[in-house]
C-alpha positions in Angstrom: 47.7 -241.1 -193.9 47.4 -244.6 -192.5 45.4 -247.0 -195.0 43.9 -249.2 -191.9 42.6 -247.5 -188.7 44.8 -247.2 -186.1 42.1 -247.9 -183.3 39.9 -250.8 -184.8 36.9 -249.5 -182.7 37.1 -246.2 -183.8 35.2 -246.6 -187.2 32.8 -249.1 -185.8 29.8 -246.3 -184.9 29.6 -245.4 -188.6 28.8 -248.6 -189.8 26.7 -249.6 -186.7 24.6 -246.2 -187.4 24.3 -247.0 -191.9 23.4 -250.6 -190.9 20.7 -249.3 -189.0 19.6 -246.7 -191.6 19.8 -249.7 -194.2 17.6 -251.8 -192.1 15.4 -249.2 -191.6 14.9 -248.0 -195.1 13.2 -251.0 -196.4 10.4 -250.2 -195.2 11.0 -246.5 -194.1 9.2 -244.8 -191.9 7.6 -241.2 -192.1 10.5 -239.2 -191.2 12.7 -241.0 -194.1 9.4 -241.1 -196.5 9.1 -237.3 -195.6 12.9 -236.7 -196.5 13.2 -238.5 -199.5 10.5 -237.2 -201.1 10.9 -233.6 -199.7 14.9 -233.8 -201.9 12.3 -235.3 -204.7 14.6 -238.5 -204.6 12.5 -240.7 -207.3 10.8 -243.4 -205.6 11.6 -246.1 -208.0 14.6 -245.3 -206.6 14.9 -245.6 -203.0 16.3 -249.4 -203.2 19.5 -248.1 -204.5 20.2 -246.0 -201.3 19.9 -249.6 -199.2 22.4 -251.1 -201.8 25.0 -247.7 -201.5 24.2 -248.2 -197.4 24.6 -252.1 -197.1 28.4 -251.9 -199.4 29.5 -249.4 -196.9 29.0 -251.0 -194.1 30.9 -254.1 -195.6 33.4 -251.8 -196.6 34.0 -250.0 -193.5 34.2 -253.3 -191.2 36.1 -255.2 -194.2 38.6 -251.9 -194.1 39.4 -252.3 -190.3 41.6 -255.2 -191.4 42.4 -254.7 -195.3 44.0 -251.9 -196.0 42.6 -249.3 -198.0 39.3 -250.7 -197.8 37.8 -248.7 -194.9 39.5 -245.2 -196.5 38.1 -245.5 -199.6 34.5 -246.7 -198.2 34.6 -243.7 -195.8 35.4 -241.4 -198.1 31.9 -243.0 -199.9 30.6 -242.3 -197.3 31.4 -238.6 -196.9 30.9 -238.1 -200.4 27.3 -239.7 -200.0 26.2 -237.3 -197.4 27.6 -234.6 -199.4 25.4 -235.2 -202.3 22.4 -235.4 -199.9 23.7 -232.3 -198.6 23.5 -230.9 -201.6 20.1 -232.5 -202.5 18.7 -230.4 -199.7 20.0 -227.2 -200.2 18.8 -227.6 -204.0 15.4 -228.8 -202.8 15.3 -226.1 -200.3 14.2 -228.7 -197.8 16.2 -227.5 -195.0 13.9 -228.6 -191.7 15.3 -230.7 -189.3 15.9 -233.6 -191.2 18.5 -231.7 -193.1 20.4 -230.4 -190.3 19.7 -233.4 -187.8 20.3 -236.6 -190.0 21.7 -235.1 -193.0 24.5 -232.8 -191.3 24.7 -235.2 -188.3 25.5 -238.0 -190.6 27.7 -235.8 -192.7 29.4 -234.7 -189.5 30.2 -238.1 -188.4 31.7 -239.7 -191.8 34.2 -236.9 -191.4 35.0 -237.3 -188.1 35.2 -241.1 -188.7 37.3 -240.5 -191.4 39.7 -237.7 -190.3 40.5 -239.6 -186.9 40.7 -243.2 -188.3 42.6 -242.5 -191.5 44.3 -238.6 -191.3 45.5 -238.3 -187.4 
């Protein structure tokens, strides 16, 4: 297991793709509205998901250089999309957000992970 990414670019679409997510969540638009109240995700809430978003990013890019960092922010990160994951199956709101942005995200905090950090 290697505690800083081998290839410094290779964790950089993760962050690049949460940053935008962040950005986009402070004043989301239908599809995320539609989402987050479709998992019933509290709307008093929804500022807490920018916060989780935004220390990930730092974490990732901070990670590419300090070791440790960038593992134990992507592994956040998987573990995030897990939960949401979850939150959708227990919701039963399995449209295409679920399997587009959900499992697409899910799918590349894995991949980030597995071929920064495991190969």
């Amino acid at each position: 297991m290697n505690l800083v990414p081998e290839l410094w670019w290779l964790p950089i679409p993760l962050p690049a793709v949460l940053l935008f997510d962040a950005v986009a969540s402070i004043r989301p638009p239908r599809f995320i509205r539609e989402c987050l109240d479709g998992v019933r995700f509290p709307r008093d809430w929804w500022w807490t998901l920018i916060a989780i978003k935004t220390l990930a990013v730092a974490g990732l890019i901070v990670g590419i250089w300090v070791p440790g960092v960038g593992l134990a922010a992507n592994a956040g990160v998987v573990a995030y999309f897990v939960c949401a994951a979850v939150a959708h199956l227990r919701a039963r709101y399995l449209g295409q957000s679920f399997r587009l942005n959900c499992l697409g995200m899910l799918a590349l905090s894995v991949a980030t992970f597995v071929f920064s950090f495991l190969v």
